[in-house]
TORKOL-4160 file (C-alpha; in steps of 0.2 Angstrom, whole numbers, padded with zeros to 4 digits, m for minus):
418
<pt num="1" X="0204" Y="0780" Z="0839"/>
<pt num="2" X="0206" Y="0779" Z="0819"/>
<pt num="3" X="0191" Y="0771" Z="0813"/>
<pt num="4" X="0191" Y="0759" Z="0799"/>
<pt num="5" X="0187" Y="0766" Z="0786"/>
<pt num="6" X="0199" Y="0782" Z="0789"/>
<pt num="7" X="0212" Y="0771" Z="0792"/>
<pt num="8" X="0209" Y="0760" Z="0773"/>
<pt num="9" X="0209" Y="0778" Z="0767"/>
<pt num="10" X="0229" Y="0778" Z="0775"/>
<pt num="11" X="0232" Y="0763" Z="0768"/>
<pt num="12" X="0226" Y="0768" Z="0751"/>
<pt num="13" X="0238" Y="0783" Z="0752"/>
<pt num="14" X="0252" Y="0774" Z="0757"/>
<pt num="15" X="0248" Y="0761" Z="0741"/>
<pt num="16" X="0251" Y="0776" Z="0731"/>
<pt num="17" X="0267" Y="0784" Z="0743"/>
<pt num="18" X="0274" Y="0767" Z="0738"/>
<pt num="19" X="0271" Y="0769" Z="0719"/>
<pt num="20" X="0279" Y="0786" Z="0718"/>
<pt num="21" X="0291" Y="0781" Z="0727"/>
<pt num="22" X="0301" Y="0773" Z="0716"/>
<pt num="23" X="0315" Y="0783" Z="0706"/>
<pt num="24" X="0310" Y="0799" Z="0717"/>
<pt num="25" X="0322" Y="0792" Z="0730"/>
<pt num="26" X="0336" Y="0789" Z="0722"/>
<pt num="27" X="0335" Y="0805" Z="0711"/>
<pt num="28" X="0334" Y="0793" Z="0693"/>
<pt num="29" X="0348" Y="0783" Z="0700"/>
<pt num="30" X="0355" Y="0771" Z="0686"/>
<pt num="31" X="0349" Y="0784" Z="0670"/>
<pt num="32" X="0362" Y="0796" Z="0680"/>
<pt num="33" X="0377" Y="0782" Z="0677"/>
<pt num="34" X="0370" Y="0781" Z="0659"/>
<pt num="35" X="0369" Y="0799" Z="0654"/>
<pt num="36" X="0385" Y="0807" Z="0660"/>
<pt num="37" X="0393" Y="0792" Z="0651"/>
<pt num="38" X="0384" Y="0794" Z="0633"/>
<pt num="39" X="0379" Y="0811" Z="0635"/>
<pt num="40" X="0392" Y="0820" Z="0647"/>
<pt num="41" X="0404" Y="0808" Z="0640"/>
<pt num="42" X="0412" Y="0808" Z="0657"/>
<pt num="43" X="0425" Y="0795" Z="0664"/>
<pt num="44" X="0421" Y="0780" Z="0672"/>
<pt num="45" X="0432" Y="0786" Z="0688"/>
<pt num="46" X="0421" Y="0802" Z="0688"/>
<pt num="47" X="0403" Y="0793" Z="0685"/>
<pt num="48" X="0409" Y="0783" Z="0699"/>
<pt num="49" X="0412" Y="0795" Z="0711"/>
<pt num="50" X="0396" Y="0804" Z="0708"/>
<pt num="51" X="0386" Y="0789" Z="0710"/>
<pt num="52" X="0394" Y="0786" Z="0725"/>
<pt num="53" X="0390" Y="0804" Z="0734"/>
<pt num="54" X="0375" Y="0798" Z="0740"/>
<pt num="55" X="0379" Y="0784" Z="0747"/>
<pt num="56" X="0392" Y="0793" Z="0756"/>
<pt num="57" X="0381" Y="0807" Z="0762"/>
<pt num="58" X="0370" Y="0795" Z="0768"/>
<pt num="59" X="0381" Y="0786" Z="0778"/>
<pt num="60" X="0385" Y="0802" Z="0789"/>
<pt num="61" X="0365" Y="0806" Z="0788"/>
<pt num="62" X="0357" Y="0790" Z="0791"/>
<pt num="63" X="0358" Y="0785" Z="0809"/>
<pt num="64" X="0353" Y="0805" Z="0815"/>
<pt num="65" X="0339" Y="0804" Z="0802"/>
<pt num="66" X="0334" Y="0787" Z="0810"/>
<pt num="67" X="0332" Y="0795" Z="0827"/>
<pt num="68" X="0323" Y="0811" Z="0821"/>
<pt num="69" X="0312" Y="0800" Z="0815"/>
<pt num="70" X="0308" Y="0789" Z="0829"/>
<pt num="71" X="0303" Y="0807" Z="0839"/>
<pt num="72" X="0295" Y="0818" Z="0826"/>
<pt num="73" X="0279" Y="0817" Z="0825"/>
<pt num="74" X="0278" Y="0825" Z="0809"/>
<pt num="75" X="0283" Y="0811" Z="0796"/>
<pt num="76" X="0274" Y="0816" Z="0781"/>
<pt num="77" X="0282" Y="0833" Z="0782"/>
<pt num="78" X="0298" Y="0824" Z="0781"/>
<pt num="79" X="0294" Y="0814" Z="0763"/>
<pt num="80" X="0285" Y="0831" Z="0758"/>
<pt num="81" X="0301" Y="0841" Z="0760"/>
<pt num="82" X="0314" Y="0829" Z="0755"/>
<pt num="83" X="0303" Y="0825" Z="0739"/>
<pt num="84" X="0303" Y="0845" Z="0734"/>
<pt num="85" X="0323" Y="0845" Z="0738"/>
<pt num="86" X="0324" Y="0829" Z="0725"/>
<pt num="87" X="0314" Y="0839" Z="0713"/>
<pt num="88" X="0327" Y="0851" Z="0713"/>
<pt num="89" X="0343" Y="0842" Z="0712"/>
<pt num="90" X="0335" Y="0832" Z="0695"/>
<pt num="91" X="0334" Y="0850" Z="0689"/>
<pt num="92" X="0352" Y="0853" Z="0692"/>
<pt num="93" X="0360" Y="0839" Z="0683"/>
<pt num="94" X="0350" Y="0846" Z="0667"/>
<pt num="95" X="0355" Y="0862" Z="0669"/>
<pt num="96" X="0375" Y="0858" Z="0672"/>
<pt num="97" X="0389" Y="0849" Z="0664"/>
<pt num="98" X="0403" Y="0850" Z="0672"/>
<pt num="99" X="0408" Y="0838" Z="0687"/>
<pt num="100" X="0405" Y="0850" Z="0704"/>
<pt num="101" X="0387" Y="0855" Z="0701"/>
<pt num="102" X="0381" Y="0838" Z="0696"/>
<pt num="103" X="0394" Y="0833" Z="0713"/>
<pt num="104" X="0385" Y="0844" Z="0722"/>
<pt num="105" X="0365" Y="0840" Z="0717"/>
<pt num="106" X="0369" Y="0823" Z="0721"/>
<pt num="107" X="0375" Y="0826" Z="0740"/>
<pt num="108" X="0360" Y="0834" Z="0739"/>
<pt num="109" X="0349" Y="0819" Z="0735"/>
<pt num="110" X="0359" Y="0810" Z="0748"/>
<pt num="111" X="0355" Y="0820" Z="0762"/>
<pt num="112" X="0338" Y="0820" Z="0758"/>
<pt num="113" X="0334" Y="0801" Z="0752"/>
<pt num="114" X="0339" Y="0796" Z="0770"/>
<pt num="115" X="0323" Y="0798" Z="0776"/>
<pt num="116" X="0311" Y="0790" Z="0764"/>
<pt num="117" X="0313" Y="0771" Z="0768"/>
<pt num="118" X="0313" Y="0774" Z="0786"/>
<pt num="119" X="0296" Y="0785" Z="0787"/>
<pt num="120" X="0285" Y="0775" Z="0775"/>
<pt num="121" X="0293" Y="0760" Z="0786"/>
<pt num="122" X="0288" Y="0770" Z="0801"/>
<pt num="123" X="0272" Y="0776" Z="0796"/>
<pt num="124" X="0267" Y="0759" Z="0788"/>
<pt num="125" X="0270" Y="0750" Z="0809"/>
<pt num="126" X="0261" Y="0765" Z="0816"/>
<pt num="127" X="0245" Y="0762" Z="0808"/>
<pt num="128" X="0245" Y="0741" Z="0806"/>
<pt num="129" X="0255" Y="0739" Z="0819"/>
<pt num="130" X="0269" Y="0722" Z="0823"/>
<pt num="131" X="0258" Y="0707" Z="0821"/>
<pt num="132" X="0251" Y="0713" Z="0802"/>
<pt num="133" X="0269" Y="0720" Z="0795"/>
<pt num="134" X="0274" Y="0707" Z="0786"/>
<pt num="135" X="0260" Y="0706" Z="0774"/>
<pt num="136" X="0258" Y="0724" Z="0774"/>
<pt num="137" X="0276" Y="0728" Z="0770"/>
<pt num="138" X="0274" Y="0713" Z="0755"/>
<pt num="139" X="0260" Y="0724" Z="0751"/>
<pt num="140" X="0271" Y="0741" Z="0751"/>
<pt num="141" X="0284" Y="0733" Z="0741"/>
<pt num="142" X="0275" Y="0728" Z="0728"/>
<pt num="143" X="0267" Y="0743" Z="0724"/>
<pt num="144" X="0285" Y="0751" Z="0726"/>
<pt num="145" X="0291" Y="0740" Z="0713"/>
<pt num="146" X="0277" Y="0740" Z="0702"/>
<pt num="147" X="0282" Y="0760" Z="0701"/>
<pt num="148" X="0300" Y="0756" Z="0698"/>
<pt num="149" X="0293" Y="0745" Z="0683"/>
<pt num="150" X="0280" Y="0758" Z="0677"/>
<pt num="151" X="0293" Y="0773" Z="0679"/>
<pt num="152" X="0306" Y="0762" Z="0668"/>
<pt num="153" X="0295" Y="0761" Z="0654"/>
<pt num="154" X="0290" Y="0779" Z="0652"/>
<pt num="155" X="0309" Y="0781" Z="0656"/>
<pt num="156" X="0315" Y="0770" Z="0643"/>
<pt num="157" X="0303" Y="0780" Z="0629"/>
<pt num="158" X="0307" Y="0796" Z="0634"/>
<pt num="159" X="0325" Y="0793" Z="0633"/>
<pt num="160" X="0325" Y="0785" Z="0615"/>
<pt num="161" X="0312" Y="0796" Z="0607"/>
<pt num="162" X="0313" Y="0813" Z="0618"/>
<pt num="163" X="0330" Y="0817" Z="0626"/>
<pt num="164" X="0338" Y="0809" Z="0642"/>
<pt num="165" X="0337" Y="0825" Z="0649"/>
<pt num="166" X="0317" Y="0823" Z="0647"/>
<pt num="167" X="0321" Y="0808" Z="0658"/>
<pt num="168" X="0323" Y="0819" Z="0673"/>
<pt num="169" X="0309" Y="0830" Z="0669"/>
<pt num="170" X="0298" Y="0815" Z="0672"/>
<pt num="171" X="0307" Y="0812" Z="0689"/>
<pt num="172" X="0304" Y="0830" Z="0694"/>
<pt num="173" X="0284" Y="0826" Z="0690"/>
<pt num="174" X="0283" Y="0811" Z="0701"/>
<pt num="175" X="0291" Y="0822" Z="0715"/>
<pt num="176" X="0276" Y="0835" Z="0714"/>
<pt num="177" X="0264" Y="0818" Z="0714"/>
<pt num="178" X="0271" Y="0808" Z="0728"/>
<pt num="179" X="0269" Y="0825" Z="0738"/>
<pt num="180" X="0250" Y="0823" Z="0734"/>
<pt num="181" X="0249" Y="0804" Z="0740"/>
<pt num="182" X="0259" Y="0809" Z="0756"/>
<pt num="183" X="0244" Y="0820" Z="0759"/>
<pt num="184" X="0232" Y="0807" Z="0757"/>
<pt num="185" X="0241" Y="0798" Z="0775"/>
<pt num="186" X="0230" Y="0806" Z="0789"/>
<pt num="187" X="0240" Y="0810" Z="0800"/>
<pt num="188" X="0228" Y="0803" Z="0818"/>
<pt num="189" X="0229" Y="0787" Z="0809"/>
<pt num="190" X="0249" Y="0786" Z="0813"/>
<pt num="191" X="0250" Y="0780" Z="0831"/>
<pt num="192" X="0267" Y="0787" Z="0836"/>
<pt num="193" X="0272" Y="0774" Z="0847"/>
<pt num="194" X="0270" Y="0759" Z="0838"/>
<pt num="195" X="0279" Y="0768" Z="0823"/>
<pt num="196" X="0295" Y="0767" Z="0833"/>
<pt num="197" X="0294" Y="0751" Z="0837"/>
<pt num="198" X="0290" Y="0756" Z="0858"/>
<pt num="199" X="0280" Y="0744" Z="0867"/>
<pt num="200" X="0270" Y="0748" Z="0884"/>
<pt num="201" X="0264" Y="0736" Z="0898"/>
<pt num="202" X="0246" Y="0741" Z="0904"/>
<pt num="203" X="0245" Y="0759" Z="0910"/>
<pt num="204" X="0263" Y="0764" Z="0909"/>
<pt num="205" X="0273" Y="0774" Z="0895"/>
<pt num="206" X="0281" Y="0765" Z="0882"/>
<pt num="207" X="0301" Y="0763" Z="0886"/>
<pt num="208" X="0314" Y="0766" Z="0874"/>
<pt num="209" X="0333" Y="0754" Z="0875"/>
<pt num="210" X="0347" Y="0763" Z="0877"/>
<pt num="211" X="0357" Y="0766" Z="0860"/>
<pt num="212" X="0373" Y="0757" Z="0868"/>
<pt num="213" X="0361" Y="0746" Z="0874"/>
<pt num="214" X="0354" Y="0742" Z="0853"/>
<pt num="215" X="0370" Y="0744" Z="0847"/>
<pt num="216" X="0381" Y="0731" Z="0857"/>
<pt num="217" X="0368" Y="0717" Z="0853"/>
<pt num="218" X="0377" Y="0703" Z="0845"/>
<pt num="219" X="0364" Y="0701" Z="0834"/>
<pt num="220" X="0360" Y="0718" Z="0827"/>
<pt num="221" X="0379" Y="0717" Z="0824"/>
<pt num="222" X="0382" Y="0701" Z="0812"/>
<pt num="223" X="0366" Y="0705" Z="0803"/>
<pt num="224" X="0372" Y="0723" Z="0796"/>
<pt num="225" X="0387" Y="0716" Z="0794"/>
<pt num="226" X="0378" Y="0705" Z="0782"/>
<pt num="227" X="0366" Y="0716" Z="0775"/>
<pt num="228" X="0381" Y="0728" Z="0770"/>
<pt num="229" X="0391" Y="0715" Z="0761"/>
<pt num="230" X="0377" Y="0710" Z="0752"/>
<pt num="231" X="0377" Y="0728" Z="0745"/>
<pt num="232" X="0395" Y="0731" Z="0741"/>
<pt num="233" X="0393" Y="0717" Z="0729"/>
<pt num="234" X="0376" Y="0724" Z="0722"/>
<pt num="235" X="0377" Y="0742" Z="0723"/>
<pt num="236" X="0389" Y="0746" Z="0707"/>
<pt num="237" X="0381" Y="0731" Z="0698"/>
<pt num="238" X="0366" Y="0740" Z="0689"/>
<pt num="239" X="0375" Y="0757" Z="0686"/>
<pt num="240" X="0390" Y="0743" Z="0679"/>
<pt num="241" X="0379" Y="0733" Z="0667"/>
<pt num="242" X="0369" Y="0750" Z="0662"/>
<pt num="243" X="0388" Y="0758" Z="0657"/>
<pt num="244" X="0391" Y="0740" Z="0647"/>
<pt num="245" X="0374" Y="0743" Z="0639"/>
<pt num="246" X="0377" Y="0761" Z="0633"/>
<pt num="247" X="0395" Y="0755" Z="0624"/>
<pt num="248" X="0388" Y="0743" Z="0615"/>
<pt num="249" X="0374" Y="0750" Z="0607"/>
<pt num="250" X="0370" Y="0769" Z="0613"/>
<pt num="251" X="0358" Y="0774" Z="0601"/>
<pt num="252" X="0348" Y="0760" Z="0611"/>
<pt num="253" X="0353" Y="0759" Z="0627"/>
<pt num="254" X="0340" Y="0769" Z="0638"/>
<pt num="255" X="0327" Y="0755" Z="0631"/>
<pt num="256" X="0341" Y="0739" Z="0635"/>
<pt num="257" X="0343" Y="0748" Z="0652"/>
<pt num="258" X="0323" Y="0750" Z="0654"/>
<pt num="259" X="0321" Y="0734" Z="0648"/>
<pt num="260" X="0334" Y="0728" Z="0664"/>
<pt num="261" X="0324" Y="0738" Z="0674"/>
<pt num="262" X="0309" Y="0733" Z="0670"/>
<pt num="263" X="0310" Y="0712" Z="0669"/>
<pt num="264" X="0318" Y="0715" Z="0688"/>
<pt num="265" X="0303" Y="0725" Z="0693"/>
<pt num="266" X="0289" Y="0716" Z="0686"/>
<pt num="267" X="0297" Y="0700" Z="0696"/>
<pt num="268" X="0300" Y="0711" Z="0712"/>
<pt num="269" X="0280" Y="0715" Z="0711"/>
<pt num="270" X="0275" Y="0695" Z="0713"/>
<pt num="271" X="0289" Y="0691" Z="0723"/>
<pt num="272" X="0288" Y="0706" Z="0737"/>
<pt num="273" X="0270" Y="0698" Z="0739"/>
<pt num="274" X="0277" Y="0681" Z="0743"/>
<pt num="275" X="0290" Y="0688" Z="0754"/>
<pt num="276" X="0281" Y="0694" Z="0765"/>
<pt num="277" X="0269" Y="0681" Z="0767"/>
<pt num="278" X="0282" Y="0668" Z="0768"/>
<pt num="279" X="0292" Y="0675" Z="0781"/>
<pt num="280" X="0276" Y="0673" Z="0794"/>
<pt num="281" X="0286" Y="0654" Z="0796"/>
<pt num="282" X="0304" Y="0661" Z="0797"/>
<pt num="283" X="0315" Y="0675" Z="0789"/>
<pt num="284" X="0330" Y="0667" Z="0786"/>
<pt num="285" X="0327" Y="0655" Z="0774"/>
<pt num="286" X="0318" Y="0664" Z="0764"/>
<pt num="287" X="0332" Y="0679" Z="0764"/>
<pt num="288" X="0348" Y="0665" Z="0760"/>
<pt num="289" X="0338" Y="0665" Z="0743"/>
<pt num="290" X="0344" Y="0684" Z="0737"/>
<pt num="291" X="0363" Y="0680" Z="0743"/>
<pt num="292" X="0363" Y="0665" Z="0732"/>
<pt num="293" X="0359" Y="0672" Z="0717"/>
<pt num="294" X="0371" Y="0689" Z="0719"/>
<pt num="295" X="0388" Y="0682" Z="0715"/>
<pt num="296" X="0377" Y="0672" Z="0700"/>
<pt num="297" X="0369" Y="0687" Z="0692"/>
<pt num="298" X="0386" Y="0695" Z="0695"/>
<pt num="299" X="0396" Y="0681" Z="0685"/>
<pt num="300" X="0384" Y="0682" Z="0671"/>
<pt num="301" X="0386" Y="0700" Z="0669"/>
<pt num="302" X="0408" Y="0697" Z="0666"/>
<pt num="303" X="0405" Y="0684" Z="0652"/>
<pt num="304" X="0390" Y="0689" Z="0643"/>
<pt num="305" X="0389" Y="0703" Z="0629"/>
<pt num="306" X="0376" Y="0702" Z="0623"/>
<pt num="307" X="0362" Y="0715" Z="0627"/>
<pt num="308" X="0346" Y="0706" Z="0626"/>
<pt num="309" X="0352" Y="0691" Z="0636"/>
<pt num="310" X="0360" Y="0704" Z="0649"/>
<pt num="311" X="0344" Y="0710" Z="0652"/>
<pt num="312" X="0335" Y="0693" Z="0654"/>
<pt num="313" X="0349" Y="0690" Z="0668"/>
<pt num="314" X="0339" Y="0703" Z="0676"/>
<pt num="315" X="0327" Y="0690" Z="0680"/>
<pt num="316" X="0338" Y="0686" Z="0694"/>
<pt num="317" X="0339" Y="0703" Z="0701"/>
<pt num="318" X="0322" Y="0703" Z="0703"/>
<pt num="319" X="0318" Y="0688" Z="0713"/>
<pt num="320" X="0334" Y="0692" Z="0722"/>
<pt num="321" X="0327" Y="0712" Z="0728"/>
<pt num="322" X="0312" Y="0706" Z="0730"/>
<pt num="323" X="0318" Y="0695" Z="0742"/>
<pt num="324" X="0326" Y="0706" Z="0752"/>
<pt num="325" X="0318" Y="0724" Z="0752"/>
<pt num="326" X="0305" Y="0715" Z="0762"/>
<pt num="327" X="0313" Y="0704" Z="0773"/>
<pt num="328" X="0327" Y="0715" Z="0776"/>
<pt num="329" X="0314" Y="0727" Z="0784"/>
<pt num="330" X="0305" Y="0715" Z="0794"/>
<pt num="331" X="0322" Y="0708" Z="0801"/>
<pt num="332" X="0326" Y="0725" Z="0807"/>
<pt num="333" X="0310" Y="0727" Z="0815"/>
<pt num="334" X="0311" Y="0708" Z="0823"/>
<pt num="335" X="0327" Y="0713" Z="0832"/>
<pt num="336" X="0320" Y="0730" Z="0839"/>
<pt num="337" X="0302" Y="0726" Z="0843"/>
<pt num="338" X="0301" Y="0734" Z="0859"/>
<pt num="339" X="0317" Y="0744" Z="0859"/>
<pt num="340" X="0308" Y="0761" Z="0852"/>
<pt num="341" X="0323" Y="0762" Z="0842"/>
<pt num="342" X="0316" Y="0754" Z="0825"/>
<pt num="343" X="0320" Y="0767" Z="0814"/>
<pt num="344" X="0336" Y="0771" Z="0823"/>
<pt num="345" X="0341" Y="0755" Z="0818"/>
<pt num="346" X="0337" Y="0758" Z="0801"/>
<pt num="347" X="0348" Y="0772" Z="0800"/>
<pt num="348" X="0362" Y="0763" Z="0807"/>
<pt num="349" X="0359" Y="0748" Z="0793"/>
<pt num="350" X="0358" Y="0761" Z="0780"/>
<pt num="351" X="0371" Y="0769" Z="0789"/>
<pt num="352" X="0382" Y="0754" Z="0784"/>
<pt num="353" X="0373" Y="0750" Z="0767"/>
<pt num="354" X="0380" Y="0768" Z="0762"/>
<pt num="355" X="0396" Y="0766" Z="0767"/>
<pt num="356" X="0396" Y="0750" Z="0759"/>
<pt num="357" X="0388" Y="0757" Z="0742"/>
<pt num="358" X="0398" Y="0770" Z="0741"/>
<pt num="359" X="0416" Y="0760" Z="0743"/>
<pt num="360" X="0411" Y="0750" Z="0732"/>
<pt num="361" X="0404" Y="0760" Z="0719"/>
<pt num="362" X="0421" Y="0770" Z="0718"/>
<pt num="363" X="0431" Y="0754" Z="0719"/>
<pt num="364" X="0421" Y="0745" Z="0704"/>
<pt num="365" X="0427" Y="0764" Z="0695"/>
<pt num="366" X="0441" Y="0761" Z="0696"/>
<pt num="367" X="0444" Y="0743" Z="0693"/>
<pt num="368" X="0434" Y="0744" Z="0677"/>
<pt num="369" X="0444" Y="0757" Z="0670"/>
<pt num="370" X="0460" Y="0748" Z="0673"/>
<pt num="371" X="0456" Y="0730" Z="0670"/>
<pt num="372" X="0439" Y="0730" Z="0661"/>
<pt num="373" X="0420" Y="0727" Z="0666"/>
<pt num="374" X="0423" Y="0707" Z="0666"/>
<pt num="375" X="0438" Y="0709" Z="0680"/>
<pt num="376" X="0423" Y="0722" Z="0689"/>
<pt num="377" X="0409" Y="0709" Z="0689"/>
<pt num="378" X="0419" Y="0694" Z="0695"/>
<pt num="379" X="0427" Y="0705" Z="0710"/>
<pt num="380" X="0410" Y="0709" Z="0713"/>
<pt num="381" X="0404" Y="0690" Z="0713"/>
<pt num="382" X="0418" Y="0685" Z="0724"/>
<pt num="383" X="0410" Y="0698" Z="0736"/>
<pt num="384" X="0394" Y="0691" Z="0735"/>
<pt num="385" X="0401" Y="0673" Z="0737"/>
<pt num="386" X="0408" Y="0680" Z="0755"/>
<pt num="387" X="0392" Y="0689" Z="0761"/>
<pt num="388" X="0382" Y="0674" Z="0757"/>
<pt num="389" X="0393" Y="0660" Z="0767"/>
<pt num="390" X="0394" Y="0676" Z="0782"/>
<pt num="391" X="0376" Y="0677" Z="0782"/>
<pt num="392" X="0374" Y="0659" Z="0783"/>
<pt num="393" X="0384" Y="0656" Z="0796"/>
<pt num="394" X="0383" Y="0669" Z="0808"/>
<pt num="395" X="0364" Y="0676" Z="0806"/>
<pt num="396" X="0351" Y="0669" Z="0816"/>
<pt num="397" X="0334" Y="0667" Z="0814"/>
<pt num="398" X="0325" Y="0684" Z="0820"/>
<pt num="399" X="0305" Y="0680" Z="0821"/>
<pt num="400" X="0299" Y="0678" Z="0838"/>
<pt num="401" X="0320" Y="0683" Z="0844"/>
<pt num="402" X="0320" Y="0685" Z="0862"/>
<pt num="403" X="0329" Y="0703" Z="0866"/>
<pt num="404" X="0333" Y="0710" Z="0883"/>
<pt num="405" X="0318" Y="0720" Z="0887"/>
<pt num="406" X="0325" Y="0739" Z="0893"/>
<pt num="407" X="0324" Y="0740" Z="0911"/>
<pt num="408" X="0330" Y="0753" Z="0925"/>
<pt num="409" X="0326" Y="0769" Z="0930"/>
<pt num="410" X="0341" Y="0776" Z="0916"/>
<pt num="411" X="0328" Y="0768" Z="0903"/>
<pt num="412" X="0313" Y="0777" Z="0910"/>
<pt num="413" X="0323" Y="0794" Z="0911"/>
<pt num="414" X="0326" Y="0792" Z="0891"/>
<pt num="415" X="0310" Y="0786" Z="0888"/>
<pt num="416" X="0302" Y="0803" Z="0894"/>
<pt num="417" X="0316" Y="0814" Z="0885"/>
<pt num="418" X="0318" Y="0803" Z="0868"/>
């Protein structure tokens, strides 16, 4: 057994995991959006499209990642290798202009992404275990956004005073470091079991549901639903108001776009932490919060112009994300605590997150270019309005959720081959 002081050693990585993290999974994410508009000069159709490969990668991707991840034993070999696979597509957007290479890098960042959420989720329930997750994920997120803050500043600076392209060089960086902190997890820390979300009684192996079995639970099936609505409002929103930014003032729009960033991020830092403390009495209250404000942040966005009061709007954001990258997390382990399928079902939720993102992101393409980025943001409130009245009504509360426990002698036959 992990003694304590190996095991803060684990938990001191996985601060720093969570730090690095942030832009290494999404490849630089919104700077993308930015750069091929005021640099590339592409078209809004195009952008669109390439923002949205990696939603639509990772919707094919997700779910098998999931389930890889729930049997491998070998997690941080996982973030190691998807982390040197990002390092390389940032360095292919620099070094090509035209539509298919940049197309391509970004399929690439989408297959690879998949797994990042699901093994620091994973490893992070493999050494605290259930009953210390929602602090510990509080915890995680914090850190996470307090990187996403910290990256958007150097970010912001490089773009203005260097090059945009200096912007993915700095991405390229924090792959290498994050590949360090992964090395600072020990791996006998990480108990296996526990990581998948598998439960034992005394002296027997630990059972695994069935996947029709987690799949056909009502429950797991309204709360994706949710979840995904909620993204297909959000996902184009950011890469939308970024686009908005750089047309109206691009000398300065990497600092206005940091400056977004950054006032979401520094909130996201204080509110993960409350997050996860406040869902010990109740998730769903607590997660009603971030569908509210969507379709508000989204309205905002259609009828203001100006770009310093765009980027306070961000505010929002940030209590909003905060809000939900933490409870979001801890639903999905509520409803598969003692299934062994927790990061299966975070593939499938991903799974439709991406499919989700990726519509949408293609859709708000397209109605921006042909009605204008006021018509975009009110279709996306809209959106939000009917996620938030969905969740509401059909969601139920998940801490403490009763599930049908696996049972049967099929169970135990998976359970030995999973």
């Amino acid at each position: 057994m992990a003694t304590m002081e190996a095991k803060t050693r684990s938990l001191k990585g996985l601060d720093w995991v969570s730090l690095l993290m942030s832009d290494v999974k999404d490849g630089v994410g919104v700077y993308l959006s930015v750069y091929l508009l005021t640099v590339r000069h592409w078209s809004a159709d195009e952008i669109g499209i390439v923002i949205a490969a990696p939603s639509i990668i990772g919707l094919l991707v997700q779910a098998p990642a999931g389930a890889l991840i729930d049997r491998t034993r070998h997690k941080r070999l996982l973030l190691i290798v998807a982390s040197l696979i990002i390092a390389v597509c940032c360095l292919a957007v620099v070094v090509n202009s035209s539509f298919y290479p940049v197309l391509f890098s970004q399929l690439g960042v989408g297959f690879t992404q998949s797994v990042y959420a699901p093994c620091v989720a994973a490893i992070t329930l493999g050494i605290v275990g259930q009953a210390a997750l929602s602090q510990r994920v509080g915890r995680n997120e914090s850190f996470n956004h307090l990187g996403n803050m910290l990256a958007a500043i150097i970010a912001g600076l490089i773009g203005r005073y260097i090059s945009y392209e200096g912007i993915f060089y700095f991405a390229i960086v924090q792959c290498l470091l994050l590949v360090v902190a992964v090395l600072v997890v020990r791996e006998q820390d990480i108990d296996h079991d526990l990581a998948r979300g598998a439960t034992a009684e005394t002296g027997q192996p630990a059972s695994v549901a069935g996947v029709k079995e987690l799949l056909s639970n009502r429950n797991i099936l309204v709360f994706t639903i949710a979840i995904a609505l909620f993204h297909f409002a959000n996902a184009p929103m950011l890469p939308l108001l970024g686009q908005k930014l750089g047309l109206a003032d691009q000398k300065n729009s990497s600092l206005y776009l940091s400056g977004a960033i950054i006032v979401a991020q520094g909130v996201m830092v204080f509110v993960a932490k409350y997050a996860g403390k406040a869902s010990e009495n109740g998730r769903k209250k607590v997660l009603l919060a971030a569908f509210v404000l969507l379709p508000v942040r989204a309205l905002l966005f259609a009828f203001v112009d100006n770009p310093i009061a765009l980027t306070a709007i961000q505010l929002l954001d940030g209590i909003g994300a905060g809000l939900l990258g933490v409870v979001t997390l801890l639903m999905i382990a509520d409803l598969s605590n003692g299934t062994g399928r927790f990061n299966l079902l975070q593939g499938v939720v991903y799974s439709a997150i991406g499919l989700m993102a990726a519509l949408s992101s293609i859709g708000a393409g397209y109605v921006v270019k042909n009605f204008g980025y006021m018509v975009g943001f009110c279709v996306l409130a809209g959106m939000g309005g009917l996620a938030t009245v969905f969740y509401w009504l059909l969601v139920p509360e998940t801490k403490d959720i009763e599930l049908a426990a696996p049972a049967g002698p099929e169970v135990a036959l998976e359970a030995q081959g999973a």
